[in-house]
KEKESE-244454 format. One record per residue: residue number from 1; chain; z, y, x of N, C-alpha, C in turn. Coordinates in steps of 0.05 Angstrom, whole numbers. Example, Ala and Ser with C-alpha at 12.3 -4.5 7.8 and 13.67 -1.06 7.14 Angstrom:
<pts>
nr 1 | kette A | n.w 156 | n.v -114 | n.u 264 | ca.w 156 | ca.v -90 | ca.u 246 | c.w 156 | c.v -66 | c.u 264
nr 2 | kette A | n.w 142 | n.v -45 | n.u 257 | ca.w 143 | ca.v -21 | ca.u 273 | c.w 157 | c.v 1 | c.u 258
</pts>
This chain:
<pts>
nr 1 | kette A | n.w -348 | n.v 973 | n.u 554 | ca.w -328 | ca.v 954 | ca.u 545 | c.w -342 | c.v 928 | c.u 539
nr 2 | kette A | n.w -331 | n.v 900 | n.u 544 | ca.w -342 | ca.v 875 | ca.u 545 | c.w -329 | c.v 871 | c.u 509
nr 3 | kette A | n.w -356 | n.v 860 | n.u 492 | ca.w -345 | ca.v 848 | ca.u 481 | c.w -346 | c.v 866 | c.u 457
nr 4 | kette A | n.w -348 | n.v 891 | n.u 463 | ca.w -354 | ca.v 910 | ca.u 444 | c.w -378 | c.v 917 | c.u 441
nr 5 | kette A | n.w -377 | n.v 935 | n.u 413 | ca.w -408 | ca.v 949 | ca.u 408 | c.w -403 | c.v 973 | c.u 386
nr 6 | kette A | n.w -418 | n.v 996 | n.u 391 | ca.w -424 | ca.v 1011 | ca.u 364 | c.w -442 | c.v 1008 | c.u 352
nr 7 | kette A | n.w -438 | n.v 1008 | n.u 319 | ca.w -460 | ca.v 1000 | ca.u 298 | c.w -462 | c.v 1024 | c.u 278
nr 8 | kette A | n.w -476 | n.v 1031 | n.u 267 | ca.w -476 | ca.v 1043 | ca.u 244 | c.w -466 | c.v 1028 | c.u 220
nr 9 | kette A | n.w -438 | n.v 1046 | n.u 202 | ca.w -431 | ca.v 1025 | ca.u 176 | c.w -427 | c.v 1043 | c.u 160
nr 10 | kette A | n.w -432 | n.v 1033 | n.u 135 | ca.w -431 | ca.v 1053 | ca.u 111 | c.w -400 | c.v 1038 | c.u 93
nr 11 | kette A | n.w -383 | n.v 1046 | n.u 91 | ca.w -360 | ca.v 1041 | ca.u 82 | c.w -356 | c.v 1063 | c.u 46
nr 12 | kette A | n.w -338 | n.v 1047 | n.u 36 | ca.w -336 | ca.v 1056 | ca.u 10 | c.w -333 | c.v 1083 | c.u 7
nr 13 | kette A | n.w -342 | n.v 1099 | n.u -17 | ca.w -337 | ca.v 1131 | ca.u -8 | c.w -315 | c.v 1140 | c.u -13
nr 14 | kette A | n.w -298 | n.v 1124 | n.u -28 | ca.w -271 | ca.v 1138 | ca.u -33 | c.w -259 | c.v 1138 | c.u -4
nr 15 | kette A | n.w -262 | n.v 1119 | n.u 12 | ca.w -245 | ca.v 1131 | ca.u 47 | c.w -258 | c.v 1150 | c.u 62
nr 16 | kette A | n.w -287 | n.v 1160 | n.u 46 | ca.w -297 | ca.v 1175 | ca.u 59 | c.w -281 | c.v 1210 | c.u 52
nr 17 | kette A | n.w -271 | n.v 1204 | n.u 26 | ca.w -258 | ca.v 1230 | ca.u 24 | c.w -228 | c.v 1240 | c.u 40
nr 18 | kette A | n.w -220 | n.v 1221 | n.u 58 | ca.w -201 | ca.v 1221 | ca.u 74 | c.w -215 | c.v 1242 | c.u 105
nr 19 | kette A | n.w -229 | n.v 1239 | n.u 108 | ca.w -243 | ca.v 1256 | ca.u 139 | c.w -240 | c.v 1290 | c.u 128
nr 20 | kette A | n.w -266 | n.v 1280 | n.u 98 | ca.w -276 | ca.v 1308 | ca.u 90 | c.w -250 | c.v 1324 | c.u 85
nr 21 | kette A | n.w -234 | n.v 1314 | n.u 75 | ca.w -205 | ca.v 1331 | ca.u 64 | c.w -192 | c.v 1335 | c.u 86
nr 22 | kette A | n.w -191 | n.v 1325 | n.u 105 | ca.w -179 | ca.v 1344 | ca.u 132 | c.w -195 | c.v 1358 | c.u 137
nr 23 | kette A | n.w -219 | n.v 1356 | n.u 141 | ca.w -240 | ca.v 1376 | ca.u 157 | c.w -235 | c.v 1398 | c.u 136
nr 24 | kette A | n.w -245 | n.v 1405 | n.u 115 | ca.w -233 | ca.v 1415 | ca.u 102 | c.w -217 | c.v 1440 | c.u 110
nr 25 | kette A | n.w -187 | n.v 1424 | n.u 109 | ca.w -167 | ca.v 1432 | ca.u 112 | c.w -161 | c.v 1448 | c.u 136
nr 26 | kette A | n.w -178 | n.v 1438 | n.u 158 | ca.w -177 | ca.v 1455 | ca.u 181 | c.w -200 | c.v 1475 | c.u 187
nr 27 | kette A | n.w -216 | n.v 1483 | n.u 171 | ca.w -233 | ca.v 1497 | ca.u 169 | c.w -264 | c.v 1484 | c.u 192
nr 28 | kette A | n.w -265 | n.v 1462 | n.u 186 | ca.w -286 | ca.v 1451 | ca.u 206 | c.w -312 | c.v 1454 | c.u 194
nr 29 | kette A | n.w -334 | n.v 1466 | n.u 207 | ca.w -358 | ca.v 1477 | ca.u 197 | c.w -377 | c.v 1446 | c.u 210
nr 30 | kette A | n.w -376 | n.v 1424 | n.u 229 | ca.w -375 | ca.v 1398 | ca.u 234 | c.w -361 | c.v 1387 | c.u 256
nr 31 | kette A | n.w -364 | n.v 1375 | n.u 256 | ca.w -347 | ca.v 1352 | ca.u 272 | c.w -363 | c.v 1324 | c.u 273
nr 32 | kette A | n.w -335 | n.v 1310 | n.u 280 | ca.w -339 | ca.v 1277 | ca.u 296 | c.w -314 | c.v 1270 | c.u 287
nr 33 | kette A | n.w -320 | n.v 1240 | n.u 278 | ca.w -303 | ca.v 1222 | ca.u 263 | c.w -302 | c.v 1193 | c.u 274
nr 34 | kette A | n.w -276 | n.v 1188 | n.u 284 | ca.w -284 | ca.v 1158 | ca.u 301 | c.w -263 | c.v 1140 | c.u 278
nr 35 | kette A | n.w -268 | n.v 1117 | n.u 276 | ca.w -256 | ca.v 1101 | ca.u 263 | c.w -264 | c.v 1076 | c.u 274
nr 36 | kette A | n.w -241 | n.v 1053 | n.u 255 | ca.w -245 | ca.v 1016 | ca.u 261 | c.w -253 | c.v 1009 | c.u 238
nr 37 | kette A | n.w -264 | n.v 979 | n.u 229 | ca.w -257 | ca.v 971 | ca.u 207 | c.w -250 | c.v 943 | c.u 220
nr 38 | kette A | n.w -224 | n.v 931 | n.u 199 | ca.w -210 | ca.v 917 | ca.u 212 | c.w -224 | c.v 889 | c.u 199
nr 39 | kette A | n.w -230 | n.v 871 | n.u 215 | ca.w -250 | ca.v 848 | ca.u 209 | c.w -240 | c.v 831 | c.u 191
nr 40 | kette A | n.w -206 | n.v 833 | n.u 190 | ca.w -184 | ca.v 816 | ca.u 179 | c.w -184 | c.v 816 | c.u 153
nr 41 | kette A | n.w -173 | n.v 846 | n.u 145 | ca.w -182 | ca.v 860 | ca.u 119 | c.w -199 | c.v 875 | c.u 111
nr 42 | kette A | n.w -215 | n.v 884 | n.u 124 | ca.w -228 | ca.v 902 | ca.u 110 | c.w -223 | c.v 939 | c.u 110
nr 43 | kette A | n.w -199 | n.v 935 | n.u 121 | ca.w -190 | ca.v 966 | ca.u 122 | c.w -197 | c.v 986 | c.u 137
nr 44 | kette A | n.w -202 | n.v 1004 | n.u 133 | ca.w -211 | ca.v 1031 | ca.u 144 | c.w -194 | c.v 1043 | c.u 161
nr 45 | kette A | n.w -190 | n.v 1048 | n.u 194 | ca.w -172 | ca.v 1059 | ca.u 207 | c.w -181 | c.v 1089 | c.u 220
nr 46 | kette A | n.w -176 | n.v 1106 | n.u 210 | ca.w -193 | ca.v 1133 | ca.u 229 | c.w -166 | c.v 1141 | c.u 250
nr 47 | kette A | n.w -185 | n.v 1147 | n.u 278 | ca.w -173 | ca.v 1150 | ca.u 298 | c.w -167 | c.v 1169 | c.u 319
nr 48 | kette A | n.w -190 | n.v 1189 | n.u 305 | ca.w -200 | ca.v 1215 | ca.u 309 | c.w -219 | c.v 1241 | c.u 297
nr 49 | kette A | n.w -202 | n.v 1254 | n.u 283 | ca.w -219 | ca.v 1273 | ca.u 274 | c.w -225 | c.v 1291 | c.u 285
nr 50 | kette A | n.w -242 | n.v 1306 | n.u 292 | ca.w -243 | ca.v 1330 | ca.u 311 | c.w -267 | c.v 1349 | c.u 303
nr 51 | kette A | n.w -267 | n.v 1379 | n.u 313 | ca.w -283 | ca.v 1395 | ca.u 315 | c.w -306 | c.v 1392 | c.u 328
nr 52 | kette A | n.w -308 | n.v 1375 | n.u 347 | ca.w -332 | ca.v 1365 | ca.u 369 | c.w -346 | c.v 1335 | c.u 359
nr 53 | kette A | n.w -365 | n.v 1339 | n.u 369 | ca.w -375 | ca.v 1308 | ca.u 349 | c.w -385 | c.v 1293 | c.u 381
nr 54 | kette A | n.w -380 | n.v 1268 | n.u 380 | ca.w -380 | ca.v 1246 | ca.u 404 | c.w -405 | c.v 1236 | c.u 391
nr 55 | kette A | n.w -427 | n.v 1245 | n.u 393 | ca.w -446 | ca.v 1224 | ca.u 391 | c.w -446 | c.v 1194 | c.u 412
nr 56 | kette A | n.w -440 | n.v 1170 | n.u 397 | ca.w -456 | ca.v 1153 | ca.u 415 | c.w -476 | c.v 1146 | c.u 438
nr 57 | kette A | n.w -473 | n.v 1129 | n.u 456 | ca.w -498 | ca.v 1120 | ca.u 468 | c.w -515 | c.v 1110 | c.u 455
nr 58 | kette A | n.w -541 | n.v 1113 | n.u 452 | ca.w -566 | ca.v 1099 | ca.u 440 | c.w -568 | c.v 1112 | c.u 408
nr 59 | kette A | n.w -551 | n.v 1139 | n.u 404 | ca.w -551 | ca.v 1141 | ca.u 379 | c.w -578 | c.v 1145 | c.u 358
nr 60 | kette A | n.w -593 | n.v 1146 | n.u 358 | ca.w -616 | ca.v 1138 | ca.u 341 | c.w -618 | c.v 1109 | c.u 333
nr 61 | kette A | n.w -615 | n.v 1094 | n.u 350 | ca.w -612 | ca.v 1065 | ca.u 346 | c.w -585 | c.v 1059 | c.u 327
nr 62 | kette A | n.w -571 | n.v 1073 | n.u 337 | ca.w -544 | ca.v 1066 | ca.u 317 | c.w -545 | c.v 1077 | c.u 294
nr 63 | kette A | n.w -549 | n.v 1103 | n.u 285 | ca.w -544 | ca.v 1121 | ca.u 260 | c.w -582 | c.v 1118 | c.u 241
nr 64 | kette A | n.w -600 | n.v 1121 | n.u 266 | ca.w -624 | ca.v 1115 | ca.u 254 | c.w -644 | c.v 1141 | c.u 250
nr 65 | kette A | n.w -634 | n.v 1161 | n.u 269 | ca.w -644 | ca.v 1187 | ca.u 267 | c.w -628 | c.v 1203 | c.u 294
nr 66 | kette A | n.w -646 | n.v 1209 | n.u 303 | ca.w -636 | ca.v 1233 | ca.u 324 | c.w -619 | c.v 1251 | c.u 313
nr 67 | kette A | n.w -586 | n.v 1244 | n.u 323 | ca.w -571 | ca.v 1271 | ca.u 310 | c.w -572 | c.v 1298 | c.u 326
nr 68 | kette A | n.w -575 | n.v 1291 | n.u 348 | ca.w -584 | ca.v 1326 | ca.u 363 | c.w -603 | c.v 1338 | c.u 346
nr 69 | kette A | n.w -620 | n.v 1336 | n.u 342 | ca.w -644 | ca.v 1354 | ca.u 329 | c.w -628 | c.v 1363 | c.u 304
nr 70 | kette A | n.w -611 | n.v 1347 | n.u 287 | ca.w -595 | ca.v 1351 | ca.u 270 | c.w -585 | c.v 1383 | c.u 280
nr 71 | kette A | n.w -567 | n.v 1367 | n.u 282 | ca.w -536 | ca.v 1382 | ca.u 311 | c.w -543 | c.v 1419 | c.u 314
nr 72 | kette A | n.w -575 | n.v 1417 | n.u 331 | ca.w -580 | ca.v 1438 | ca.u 346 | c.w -599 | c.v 1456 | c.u 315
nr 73 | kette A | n.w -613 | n.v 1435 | n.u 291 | ca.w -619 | ca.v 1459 | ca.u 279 | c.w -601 | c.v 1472 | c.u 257
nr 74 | kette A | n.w -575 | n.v 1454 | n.u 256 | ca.w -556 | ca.v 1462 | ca.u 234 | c.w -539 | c.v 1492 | c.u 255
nr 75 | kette A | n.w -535 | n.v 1482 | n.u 280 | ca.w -526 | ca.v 1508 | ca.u 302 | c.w -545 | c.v 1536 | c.u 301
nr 76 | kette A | n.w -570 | n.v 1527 | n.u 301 | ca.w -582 | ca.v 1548 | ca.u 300 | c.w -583 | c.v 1567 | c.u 273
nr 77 | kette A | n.w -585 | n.v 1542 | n.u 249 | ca.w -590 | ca.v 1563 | ca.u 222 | c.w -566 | c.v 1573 | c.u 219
nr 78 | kette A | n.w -539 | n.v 1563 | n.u 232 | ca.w -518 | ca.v 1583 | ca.u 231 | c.w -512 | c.v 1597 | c.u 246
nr 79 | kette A | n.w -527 | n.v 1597 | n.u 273 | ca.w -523 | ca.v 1627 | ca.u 288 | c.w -544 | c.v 1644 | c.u 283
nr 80 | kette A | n.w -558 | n.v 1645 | n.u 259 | ca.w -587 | ca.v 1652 | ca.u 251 | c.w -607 | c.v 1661 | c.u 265
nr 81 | kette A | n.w -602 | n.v 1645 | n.u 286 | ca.w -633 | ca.v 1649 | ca.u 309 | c.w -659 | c.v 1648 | c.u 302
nr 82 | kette A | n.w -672 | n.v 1657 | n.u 318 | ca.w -695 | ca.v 1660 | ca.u 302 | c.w -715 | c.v 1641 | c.u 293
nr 83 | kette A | n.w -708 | n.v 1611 | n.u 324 | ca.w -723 | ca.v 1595 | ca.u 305 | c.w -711 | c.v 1563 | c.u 318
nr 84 | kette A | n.w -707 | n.v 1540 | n.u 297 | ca.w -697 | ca.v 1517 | ca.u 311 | c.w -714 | c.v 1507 | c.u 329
nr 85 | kette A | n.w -689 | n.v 1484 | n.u 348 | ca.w -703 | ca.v 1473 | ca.u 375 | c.w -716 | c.v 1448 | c.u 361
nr 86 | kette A | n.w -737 | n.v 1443 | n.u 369 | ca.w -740 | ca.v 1416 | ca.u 358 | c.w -753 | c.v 1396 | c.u 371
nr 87 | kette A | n.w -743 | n.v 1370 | n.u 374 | ca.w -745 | ca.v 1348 | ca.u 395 | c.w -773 | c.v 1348 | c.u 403
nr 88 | kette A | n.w -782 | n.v 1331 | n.u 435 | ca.w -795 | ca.v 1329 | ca.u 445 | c.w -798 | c.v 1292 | c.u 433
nr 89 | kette A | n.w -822 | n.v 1288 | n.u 419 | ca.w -828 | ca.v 1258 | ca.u 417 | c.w -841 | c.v 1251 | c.u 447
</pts>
């Protein structure tokens, strides 16, 4: 998309309890959370909650940490394998 970009943003936590309380609600063990914030006001728009998480392109650059290595050892300690994958530097 021209003109666009994804950033990493830390937004107030009280809108953060809007995701967690659905996930929640639907029994989500993680997920992926897309949202806007609106430049005008300020407001918080979420646009997708889901069971599947959409990592970004370049996401280390964006979030500031490899979320796969996340991702794959939180999958593993809950399928209690025997031992996590862990990135190739």
């Amino acid at each position: 998309m021209t003109g666009r970009n994804a950033r990493a943003h830390t937004f107030d936590p009280a809108a953060a309890k809007v995701p967690w309380t659905i996930a929640r609600a639907a029994g989500f063990d993680l997920g992926g959370v897309e949202y806007l914030v609106n430049d005008r006001d300020g407001r918080v728009y979420f646009y997708d909650i889901n069971a599947l998480s959409n990592f970004v392109t370049d996401a280390v650059r964006v979030v500031g940490f490899d979320p796969y290595v996340v991702l794959v050892d939180y999958l593993v300690a809950r399928g209690r394998l025997r031992a996590p994958v862990r990135a190739r530097r």
